[in-house]
C-alpha positions as CSV (number, residue, x, y, z in Angstrom):
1,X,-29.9,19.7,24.4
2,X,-26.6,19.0,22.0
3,X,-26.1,19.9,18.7
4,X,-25.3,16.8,16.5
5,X,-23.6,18.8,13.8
6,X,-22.2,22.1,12.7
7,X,-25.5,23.8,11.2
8,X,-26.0,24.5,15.0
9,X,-23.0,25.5,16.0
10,X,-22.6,29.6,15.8
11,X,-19.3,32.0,17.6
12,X,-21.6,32.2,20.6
13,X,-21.1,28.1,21.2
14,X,-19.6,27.5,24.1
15,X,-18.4,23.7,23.8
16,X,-17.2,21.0,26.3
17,X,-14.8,17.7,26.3
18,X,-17.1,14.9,27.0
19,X,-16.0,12.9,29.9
20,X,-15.9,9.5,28.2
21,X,-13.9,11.0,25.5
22,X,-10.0,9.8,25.7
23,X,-7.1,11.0,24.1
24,X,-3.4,10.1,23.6
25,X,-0.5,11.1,21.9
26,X,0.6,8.3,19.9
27,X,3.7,8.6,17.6
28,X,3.4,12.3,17.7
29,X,0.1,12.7,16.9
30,X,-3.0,13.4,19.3
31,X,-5.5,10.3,18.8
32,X,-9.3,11.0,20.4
33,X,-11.4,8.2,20.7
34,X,-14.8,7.4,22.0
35,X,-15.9,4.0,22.9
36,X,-15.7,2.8,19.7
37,X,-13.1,4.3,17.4
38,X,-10.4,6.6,17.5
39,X,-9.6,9.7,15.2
40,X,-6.4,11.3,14.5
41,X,-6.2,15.0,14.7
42,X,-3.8,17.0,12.2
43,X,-2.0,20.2,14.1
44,X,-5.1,22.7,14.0
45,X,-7.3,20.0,14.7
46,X,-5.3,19.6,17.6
47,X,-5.0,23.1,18.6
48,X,-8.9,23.3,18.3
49,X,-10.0,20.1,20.4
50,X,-7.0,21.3,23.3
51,X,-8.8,24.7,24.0
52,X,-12.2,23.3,24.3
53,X,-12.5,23.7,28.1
54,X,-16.5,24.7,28.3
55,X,-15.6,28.1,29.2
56,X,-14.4,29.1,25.9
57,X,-17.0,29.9,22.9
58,X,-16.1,28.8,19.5
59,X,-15.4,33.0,18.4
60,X,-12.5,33.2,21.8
61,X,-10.9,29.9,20.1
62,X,-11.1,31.5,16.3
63,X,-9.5,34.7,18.1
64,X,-6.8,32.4,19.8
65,X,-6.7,30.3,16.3
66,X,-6.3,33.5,14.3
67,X,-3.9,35.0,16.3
68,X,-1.5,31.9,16.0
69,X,-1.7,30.7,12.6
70,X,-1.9,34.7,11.8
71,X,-4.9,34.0,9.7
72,X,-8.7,35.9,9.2
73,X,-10.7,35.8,12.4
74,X,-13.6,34.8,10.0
75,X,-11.7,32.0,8.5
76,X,-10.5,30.9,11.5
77,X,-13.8,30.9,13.3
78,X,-15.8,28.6,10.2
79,X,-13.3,26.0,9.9
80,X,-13.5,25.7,14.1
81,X,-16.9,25.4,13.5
82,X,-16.8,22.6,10.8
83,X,-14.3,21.0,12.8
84,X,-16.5,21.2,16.2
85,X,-19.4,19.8,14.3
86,X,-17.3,16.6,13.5
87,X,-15.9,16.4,17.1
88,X,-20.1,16.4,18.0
89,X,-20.7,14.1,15.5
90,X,-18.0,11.4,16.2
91,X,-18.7,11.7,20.0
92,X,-16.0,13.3,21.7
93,X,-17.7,16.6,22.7
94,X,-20.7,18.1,23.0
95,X,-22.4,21.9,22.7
96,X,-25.6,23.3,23.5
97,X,-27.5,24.1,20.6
């Protein structure tokens, strides 16, 4: 029923925050963790993993992504999915395939 990686993944995705997932700001940057590890998120990596609400599909976050960092809708929209497809991967969301 997930996707475990970004082959999967397409601008009709509508993805989701999994509920065990935790995150914290720590020194300034937003840490994610599942119940193993953590990951640090850079700023877009950020932006990206804050507007996953499971309302939103992966092309209304490239819109909001493209609007902000004023670059191409299509740019915007592959590097969310790349970046979704490791958020599935390391455990802290999941999308129906």
């Amino acid at each position: 029923m997930t996707s475990t990686g970004s082959g999967a993944l397409t601008g009709n995705t509508v993805p989701r925050r999994k509920l065990e997932a935790r995150m914290r700001k720590y020194r300034g940057v937003l840490v994610v963790a599942n119940a193993e590890e953590a990951m640090e998120l850079d700023e877009v990596a950020e932006f990206i993993f804050k507007k996953i609400d499971g309302e939103r599909s992966l092309a209304g976050i490239a819109g909001i992504l493209s609007d902000t960092y004023d670059i191409e809708t299509d740019e915007a929209l592959a590097d969310i999915i790349g970046m979704v497809g490791e958020f599935v991967e390391f455990g802290v969301v999941e999308a129906d395939a």
